[in-house]
C-alpha positions in Angstrom: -14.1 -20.9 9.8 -13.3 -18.2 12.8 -14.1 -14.3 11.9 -10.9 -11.9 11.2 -12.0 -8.6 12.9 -9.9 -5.0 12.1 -9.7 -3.1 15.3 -6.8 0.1 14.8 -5.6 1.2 12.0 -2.9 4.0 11.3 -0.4 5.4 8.7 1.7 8.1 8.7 1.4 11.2 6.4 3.7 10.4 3.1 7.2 11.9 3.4 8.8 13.2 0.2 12.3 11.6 -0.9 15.0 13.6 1.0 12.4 15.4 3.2 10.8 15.5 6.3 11.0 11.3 7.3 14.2 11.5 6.2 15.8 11.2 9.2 14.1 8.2 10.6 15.7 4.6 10.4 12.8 2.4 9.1 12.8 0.0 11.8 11.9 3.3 14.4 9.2 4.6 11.7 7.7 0.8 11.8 8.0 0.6 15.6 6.0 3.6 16.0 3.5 2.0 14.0 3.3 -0.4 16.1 3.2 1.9 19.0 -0.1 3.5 17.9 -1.8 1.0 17.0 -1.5 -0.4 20.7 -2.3 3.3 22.6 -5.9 3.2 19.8 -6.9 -0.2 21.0 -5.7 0.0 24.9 -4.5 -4.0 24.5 -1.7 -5.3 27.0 1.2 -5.6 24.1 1.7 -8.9 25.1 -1.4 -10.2 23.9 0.2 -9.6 20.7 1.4 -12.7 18.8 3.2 -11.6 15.6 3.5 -8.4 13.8 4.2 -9.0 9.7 5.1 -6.8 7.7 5.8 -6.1 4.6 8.8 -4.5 3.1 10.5 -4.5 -0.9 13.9 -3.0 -0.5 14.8 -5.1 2.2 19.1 -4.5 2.5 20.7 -2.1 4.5 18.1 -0.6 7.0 15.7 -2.8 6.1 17.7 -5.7 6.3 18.2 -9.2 9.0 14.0 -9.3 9.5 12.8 -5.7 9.7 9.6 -6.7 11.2 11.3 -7.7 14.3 13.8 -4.9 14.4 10.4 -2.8 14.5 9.2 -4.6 17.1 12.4 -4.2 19.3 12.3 -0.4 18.7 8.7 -0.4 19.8 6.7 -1.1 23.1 6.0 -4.5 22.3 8.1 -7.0 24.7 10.5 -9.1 23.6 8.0 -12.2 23.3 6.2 -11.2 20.1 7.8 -11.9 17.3 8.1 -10.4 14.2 8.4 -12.0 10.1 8.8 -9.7 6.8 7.1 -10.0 3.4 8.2 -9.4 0.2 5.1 -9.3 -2.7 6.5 -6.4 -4.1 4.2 -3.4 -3.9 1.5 -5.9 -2.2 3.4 -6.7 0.8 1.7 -5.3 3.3 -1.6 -6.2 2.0 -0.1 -9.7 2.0 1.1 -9.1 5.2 -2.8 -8.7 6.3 -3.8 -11.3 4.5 -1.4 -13.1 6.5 -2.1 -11.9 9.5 -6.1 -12.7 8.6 -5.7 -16.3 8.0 -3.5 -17.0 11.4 -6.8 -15.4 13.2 -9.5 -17.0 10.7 -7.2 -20.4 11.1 -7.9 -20.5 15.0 -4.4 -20.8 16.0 -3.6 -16.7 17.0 -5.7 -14.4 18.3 -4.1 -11.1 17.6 -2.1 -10.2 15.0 -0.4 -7.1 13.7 0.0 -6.9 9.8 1.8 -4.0 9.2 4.7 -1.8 6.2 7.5 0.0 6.0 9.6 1.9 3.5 12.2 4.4 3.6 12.7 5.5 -0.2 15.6 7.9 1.0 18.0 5.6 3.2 16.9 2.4 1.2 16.1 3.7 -2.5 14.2 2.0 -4.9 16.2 -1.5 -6.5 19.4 -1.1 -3.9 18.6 -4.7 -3.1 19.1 -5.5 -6.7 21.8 -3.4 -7.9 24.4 -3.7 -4.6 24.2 -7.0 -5.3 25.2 -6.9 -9.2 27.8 -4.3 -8.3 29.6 -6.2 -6.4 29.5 -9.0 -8.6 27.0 -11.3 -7.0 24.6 -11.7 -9.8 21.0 -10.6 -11.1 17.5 -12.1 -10.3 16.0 -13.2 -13.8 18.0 -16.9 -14.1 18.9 -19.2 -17.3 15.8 -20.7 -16.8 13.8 -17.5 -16.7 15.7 -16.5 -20.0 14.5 -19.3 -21.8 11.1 -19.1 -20.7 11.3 -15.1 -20.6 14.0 -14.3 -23.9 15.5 -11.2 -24.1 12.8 -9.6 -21.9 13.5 -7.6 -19.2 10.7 -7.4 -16.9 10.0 -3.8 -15.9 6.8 -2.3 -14.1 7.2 1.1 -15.9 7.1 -0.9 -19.7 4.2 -2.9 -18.1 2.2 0.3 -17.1 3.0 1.5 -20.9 1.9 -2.2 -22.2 -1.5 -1.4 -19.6 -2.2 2.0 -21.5 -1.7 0.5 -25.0 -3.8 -2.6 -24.5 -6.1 -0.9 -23.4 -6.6 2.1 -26.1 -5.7 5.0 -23.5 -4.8 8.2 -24.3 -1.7 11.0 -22.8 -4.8 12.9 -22.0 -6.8 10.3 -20.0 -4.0 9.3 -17.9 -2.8 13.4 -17.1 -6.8 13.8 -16.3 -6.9 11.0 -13.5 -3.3 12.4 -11.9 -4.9 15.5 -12.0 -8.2 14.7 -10.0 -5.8 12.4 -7.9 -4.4 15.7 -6.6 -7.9 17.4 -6.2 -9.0 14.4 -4.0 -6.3 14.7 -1.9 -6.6 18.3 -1.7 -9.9 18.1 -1.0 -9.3 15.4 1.6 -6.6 16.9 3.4 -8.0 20.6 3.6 -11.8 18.5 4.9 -9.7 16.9 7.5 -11.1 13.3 6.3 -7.0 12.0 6.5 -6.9 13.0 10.7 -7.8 10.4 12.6 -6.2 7.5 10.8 -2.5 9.8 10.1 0.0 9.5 13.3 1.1 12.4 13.8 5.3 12.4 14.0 8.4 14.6 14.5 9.8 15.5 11.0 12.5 17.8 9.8 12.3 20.6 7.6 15.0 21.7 4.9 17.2 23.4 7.6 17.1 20.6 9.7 14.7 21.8 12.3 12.1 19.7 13.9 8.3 19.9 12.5 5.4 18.3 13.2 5.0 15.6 9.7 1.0 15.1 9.8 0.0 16.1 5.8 1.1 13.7 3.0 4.1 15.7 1.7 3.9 14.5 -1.8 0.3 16.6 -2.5 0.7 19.2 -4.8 -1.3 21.7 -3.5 -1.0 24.1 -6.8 -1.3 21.5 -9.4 -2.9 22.7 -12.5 -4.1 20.4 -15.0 -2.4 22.5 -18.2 0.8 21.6 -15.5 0.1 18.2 -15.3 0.3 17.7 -19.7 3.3 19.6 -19.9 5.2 17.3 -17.9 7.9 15.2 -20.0 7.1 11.7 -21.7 9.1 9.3 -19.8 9.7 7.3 -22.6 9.3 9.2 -26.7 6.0 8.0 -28.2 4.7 6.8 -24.9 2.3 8.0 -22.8 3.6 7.8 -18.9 5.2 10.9 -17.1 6.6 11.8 -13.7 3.3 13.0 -12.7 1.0 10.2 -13.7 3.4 7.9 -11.4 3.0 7.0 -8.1 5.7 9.1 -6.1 8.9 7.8 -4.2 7.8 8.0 -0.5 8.7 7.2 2.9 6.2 6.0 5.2 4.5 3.0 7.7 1.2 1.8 8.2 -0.4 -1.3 9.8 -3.7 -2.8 11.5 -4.4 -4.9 14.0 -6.3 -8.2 13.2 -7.9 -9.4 16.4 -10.4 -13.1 16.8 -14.1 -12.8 17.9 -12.8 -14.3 21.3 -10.4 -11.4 21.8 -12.9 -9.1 20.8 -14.5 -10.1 24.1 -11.5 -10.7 26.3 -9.8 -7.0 25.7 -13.2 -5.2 25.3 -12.2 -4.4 21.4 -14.3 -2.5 19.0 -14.1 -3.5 15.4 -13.8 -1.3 12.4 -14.8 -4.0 10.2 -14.7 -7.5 9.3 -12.6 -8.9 6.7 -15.0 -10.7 4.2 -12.8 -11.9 1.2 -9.0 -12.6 0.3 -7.8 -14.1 -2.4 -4.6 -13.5 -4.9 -3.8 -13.4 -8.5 -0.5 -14.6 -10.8 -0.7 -12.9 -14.2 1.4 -12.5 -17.1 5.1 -11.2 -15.8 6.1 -9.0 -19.3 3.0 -6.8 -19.0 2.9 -7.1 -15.5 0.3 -4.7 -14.1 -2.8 -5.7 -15.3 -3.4 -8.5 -12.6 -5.8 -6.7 -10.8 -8.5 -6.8 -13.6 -8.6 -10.2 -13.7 -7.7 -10.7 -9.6 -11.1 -7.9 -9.2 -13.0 -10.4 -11.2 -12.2 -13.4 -10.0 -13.0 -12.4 -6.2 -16.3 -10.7 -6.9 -17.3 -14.1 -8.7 -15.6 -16.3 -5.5 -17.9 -13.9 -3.1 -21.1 -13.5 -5.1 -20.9 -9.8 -5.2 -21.1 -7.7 -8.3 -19.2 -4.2 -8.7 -21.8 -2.3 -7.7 -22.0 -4.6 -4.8 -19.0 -2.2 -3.5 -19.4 1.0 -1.9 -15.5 2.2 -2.2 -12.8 0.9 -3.9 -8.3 1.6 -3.4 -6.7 0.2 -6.5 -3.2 1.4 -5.8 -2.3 4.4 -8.2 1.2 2.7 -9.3 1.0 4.6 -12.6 -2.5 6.2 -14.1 -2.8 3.4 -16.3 -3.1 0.7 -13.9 -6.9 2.2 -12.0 -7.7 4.1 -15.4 -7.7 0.3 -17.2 -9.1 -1.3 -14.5 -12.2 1.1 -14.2 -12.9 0.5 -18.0 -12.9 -3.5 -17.1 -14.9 -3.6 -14.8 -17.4 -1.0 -15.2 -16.8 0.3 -11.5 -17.8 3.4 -10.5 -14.9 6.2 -11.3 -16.7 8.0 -8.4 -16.1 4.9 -5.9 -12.7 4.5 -6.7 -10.0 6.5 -4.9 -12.0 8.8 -3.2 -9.3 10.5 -1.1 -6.7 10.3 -4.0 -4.1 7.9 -4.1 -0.2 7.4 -4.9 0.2 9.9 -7.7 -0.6 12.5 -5.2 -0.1 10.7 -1.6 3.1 9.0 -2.5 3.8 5.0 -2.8 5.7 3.9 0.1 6.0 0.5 -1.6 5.9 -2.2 1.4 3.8 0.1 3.5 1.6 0.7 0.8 -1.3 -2.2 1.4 -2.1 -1.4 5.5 -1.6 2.2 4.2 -4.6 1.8 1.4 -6.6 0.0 3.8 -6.3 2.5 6.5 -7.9 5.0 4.2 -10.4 2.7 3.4 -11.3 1.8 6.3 -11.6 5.6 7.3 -13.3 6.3 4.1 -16.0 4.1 4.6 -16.8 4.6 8.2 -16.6 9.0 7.0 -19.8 8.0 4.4 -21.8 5.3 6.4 -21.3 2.8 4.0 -20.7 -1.4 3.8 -17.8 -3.1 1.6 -15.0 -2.0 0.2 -12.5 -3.4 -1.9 -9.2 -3.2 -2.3 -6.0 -4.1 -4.7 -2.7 -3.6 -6.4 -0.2 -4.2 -9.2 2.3 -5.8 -8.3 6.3 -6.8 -9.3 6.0 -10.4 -11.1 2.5 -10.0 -11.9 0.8 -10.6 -9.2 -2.7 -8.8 -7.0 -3.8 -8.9 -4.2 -7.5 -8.2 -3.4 -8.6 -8.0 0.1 -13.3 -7.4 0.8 -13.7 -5.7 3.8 -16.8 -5.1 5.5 -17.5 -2.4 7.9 -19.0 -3.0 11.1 
């Protein structure tokens, strides 16, 4: 089998809900994506054979193939093509694995996977509740019902399922939000999120233009005896606000290339994608697939945990990574080292190119090998996706 090589890889800063992406449409946000990731690797844009990428909320703006509107509002000519992904909060990393297997296949040479969301102008469960409004029905079928009685499948009971299961405490969950904000303090103030962030015009509260290049969702006061006093979302549970990933808009993608057009464009790789495999779990509790996803890749490849210099398991709530270290044994240290969506912000379709940007980055900053990377996701479903740095 052929050799997926990663040769760009970008993401823009997380923008707050209402703030300073606000005013982009998604398809312009994806396109300059797209943009970037064709000035970092010099390529003629016509080389390029498909861009996917992944989007949830896809109605409205995001709506009628927003992968190829993104194309169309970007450099690329009119002959690339473009198809959107829906795995829920894995879509983009779908959209890589996607774009992987068409190179590792043989029949393309250079694909873009790639996400966008705008939580603003396309908030969270439009596509589900326009719909319903109007009349036009509900996902879950008769057929579901029966299987699936009375349930009503919801990622933020899941995440409370996740903490119960797995004997975590209000204070253990506050404690990892909390050193997600220090990491991505840290990170930000270091400089370690520059060279993969592009660097766009925002707007600031009054409307005026700003340079958007720090993750907007970062905390930079955050307090831990803050962090506790934040409200239960739900009495006698053990979720808040700020132990959830945050509402963000953002885009992010990479650029998959063969080993032939390594040598025809005079690419360098970043790294070399060494495993990708997905995981169905159980739907009611939902967000514990990436245990069992983690473990059954590391078995497919051979590796062990500490195999893995750095892992991204997407911070959807502080249950999710919190369970998932206690699983597997992983190294808390190796896990998130530049914080994650409970301080950087969960853009939701752009969230799997944008965790494997900062991986990617992350490992080339420390010198080090694999890295590993997954995600809840809607359904009960994961992703994981080995990478290998070249």
């Amino acid at each position: 089998m052929a050799e997926a090589y990663i040769v760009a890889a970008t993401r823009t800063a997380g923008g707050r809900k209402g703030g300073r992406v606000r005013g982009w449409h998604p398809a312009d946000l994806g396109g300059a994506v797209l943009n970037e990731l064709l000035d970092r690797t010099s390529i003629d844009p016509a080389a390029v054979e498909d861009v996917v990428m992944g989007c949830v909320m896809q109605v409205g703006e995001q709506s009628t193939n927003v992968a190829r509107n993104a194309v169309l509002a970007s450099r690329l000519p009119e002959s690339v093509p473009g198809t959107s992904v829906d795995r829920q909060c894995g879509s983009s990393q779908q959209a890589l694995h996607f774009a992987a297997q068409a190179v590792m296949s043989g029949t393309m040479d250079v694909v873009i996977a790639s996400g966008v969301e705008s939580m603003t102008r396309v908030p969270m469960g439009l596509s589900v509740s326009l719909p319903a409004k109007e009349g036009f029905g509900i996902p879950k079928s008769p057929r579901q019902e029966e299987r699936y009685p009375n349930i009503q499948f919801s990622q933020f009971m899941g995440a409370e399922m996740v903490a119960e299961k797995y004997g975590l405490t209000k204070d253990q969950l506050d404690e990892f939000g909390y050193l997600s904000h220090q990491r991505a303090i840290a990170a930000t103030q270091a400089g370690a999120f520059k060279d993969e962030i592009l660097a766009i015009d925002g707007v600031d509260a009054e409307g005026g233009t700003v340079r958007h290049d720090v993750d907007e969702g970062i905390r930079f006061d955050v307090s831990l005896d803050g962090m506790k006093g934040v409200k239960l979302l739900r009495e006698g549970g053990r979720i808040t606000a700020a132990t959830s990933s945050q509402i963000c808009d953002g885009a992010s993608g990479v650029m998959i290339v063969s080993e032939k057009a390594l040598k025809e464009h005079n690419l360098t790789p970043l790294a070399r994608v060494h495993h990708l495999s997905l995981l169905g779990h159980d739907p009611v509790i939902m967000l514990e697939a990436p245990i069992p996803a983690t473990e059954r890749a590391l078995k497919k490849t051979g590796l062990s945990i500490d195999d893995i210099d750095l892992f991204e398991v997407n911070e959807a709530f502080a249950s999710v990574p919190v369970a998932w270290l206690q699983k597997t044994g992983a190294d808390p240290e190796r896990l998130n080292v530049n914080g994650g969506a409970i301080a950087l912000g969960h853009p939701l379709g752009a969230s799997g190119t944008k965790l494997m940007t900062t991986l990617l980055y992350a490992l080339k900053a420390r010198g080090k090998k694999y890295g590993l990377q997954t995600m809840c996701e809607g359904g009960g479903m994961a992703n994981v996706t080995i990478v290998e740095r070249l």
